[in-house]
C-alpha positions as CSV (number, residue, x, y, z in Angstrom):
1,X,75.0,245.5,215.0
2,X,76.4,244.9,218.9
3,X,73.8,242.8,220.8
4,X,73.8,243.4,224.3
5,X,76.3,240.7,225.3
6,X,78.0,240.5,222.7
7,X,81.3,243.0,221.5
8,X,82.9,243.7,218.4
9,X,86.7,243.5,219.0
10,X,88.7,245.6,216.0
11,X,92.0,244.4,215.9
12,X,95.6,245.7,213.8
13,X,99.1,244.7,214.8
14,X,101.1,247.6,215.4
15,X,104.5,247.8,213.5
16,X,106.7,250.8,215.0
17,X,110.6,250.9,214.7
18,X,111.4,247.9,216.9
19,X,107.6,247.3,218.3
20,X,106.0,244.6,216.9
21,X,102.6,244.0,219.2
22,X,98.5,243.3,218.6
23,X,96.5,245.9,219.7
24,X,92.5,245.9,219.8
25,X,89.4,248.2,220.8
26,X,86.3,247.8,221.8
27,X,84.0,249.9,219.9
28,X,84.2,251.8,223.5
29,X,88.0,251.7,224.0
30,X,91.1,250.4,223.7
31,X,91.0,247.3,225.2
32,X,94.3,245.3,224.7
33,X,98.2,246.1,224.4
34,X,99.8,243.2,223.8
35,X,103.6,242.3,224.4
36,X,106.2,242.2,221.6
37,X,106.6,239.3,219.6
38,X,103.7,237.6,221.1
39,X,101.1,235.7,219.2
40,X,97.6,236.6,218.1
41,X,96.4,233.9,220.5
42,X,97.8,235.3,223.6
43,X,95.4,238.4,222.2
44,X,92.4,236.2,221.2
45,X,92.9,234.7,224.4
46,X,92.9,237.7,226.7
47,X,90.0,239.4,225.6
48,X,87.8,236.5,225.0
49,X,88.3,235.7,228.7
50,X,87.0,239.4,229.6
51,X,84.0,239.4,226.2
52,X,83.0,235.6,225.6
53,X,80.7,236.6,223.6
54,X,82.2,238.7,220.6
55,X,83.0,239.2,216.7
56,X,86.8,239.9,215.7
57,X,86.9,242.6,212.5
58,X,90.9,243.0,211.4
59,X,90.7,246.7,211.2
60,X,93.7,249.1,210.9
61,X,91.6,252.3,210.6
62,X,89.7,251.5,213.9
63,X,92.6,251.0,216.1
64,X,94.3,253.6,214.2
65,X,93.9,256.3,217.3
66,X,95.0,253.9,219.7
67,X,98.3,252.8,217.9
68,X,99.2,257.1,217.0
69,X,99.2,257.7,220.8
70,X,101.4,254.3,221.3
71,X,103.5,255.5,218.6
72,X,104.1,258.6,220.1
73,X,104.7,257.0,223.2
74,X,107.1,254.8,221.8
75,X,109.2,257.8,220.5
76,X,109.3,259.7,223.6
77,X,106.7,262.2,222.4
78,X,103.9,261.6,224.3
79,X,103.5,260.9,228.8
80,X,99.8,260.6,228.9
81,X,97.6,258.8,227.0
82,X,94.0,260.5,226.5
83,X,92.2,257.9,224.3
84,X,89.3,255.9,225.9
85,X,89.8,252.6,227.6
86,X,87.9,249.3,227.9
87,X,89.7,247.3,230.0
88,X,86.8,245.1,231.6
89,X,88.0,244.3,234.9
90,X,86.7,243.7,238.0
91,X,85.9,246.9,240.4
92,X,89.1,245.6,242.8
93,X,91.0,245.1,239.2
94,X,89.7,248.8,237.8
95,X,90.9,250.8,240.9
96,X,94.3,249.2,240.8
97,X,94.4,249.9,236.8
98,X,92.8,253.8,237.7
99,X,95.5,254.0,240.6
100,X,98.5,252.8,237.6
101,X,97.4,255.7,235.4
102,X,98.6,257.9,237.7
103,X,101.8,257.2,238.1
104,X,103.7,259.7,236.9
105,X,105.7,259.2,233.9
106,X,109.4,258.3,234.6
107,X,108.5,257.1,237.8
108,X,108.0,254.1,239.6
109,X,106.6,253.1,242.8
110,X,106.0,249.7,245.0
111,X,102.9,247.1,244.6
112,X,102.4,248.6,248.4
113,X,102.3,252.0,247.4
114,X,99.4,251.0,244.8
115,X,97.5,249.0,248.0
116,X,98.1,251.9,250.2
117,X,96.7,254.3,247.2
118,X,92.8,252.5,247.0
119,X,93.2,252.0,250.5
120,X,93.3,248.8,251.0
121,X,97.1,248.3,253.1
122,X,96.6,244.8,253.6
123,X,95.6,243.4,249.6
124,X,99.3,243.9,248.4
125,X,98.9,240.3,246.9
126,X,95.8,240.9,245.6
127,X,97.1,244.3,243.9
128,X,99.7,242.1,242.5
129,X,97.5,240.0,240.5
130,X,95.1,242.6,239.3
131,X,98.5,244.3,238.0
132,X,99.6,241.0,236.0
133,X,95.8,240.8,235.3
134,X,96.2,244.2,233.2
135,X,95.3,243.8,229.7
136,X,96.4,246.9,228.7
137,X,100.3,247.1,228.6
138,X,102.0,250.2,228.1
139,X,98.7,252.6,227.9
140,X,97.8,251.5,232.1
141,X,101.3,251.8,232.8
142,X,102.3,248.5,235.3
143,X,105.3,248.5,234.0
144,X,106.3,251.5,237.0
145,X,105.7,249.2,239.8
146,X,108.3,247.0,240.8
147,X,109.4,245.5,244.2
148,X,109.7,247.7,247.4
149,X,113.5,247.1,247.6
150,X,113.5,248.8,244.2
151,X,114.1,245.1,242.2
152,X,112.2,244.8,239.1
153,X,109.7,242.3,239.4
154,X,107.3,240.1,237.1
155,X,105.9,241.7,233.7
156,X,103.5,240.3,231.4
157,X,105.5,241.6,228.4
158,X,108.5,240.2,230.1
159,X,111.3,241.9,232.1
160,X,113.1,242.7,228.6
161,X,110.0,245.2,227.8
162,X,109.9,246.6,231.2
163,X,112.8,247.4,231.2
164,X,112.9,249.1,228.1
165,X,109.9,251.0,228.9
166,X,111.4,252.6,232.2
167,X,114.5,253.3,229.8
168,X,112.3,255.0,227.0
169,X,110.8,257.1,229.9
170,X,114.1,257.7,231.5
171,X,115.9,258.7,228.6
172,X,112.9,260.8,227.3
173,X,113.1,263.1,230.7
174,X,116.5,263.7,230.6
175,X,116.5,264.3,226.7
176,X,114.1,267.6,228.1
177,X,116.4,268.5,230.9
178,X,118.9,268.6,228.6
179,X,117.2,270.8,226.1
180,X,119.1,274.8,227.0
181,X,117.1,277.6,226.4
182,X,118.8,280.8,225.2
């Protein structure tokens, strides 16, 4: 049974075509992505930063929902992702995750956009770090900002997944535009 500060972190690595990631939950939400070919530490780490005080449980069947709608992601059948999140941040760190969700899919925008967004103009640094602070790759999608000359910048999954990413949403859109109705 949870205790008040204390979590139980369910955890599965997700195997999908050429994804290889750990992904865990929270028995509130999904509350870590992590970046291919990365270790379980750099999981264990993250969230135990965010829930000192917590159980790990190795448990396909609980992350289960999480890794379908990353699936589908991952094959350019799903934009949004409606499945609960845990992330744990601060309230600075939560509206620049909120603000990240709603970038639209395909899209990308500057690390001043997303300061201009929760109104705060000046905290473009500050949005920076809460963005490489995201624990929840892919899902809170940080991977659309880059640079306000267009450059992509910094990426906790590396600039190799980033840019496959913006590819995967790239290609997906214009995969649809290029579907002909008759």
């Amino acid at each position: 049974m949870e205790q008040a500060n204390e979590r139980i972190i369910y955890w599965a690595f997700l195997i999908h075509g050429q994804w290889r990631l750990y992904v865990a939950a929270t028995p509130d939400g999904l509350c870590y992505v992590g970046s291919p070919g990365k270790p379980y530490k750099e999981m264990s780490e993250s969230v135990s930063r965010r829930y000192p005080r917590h159980e790990w449980e190795q448990s396909d069947d609980r992350v289960q929902p999480y890794m379908l709608q990353l699936k589908q992601y991952m094959d350019g059948d799903r934009r949004e992702f409606t499945i609960p999140f845990d992330s744990g941040g601060t309230p600075f760190q939560s509206a620049v995750w909120e603000a990240l969700r709603h970038i639209p899919y395909g899209r990308t925008c500057s690390y001043s956009d997303i300061a201009e967004q929760i109104g705060k103009p000046s905290s473009v640094r500050a949005v920076g770090t809460a963005i490489g602070a995201n624990p929840i790759l892919i899902t809170v999608p940080c991977h659309r900002v880059i640079g306000k000359n267009g450059t992509l910048t910094g990426y906790r999954g590396g600039l190799e997944m980033k840019t496959e990413l913006l590819r995967l949403e790239r290609e997906s859109l214009l995969a649809d535009r290029s579907v002909q109705y008759v």
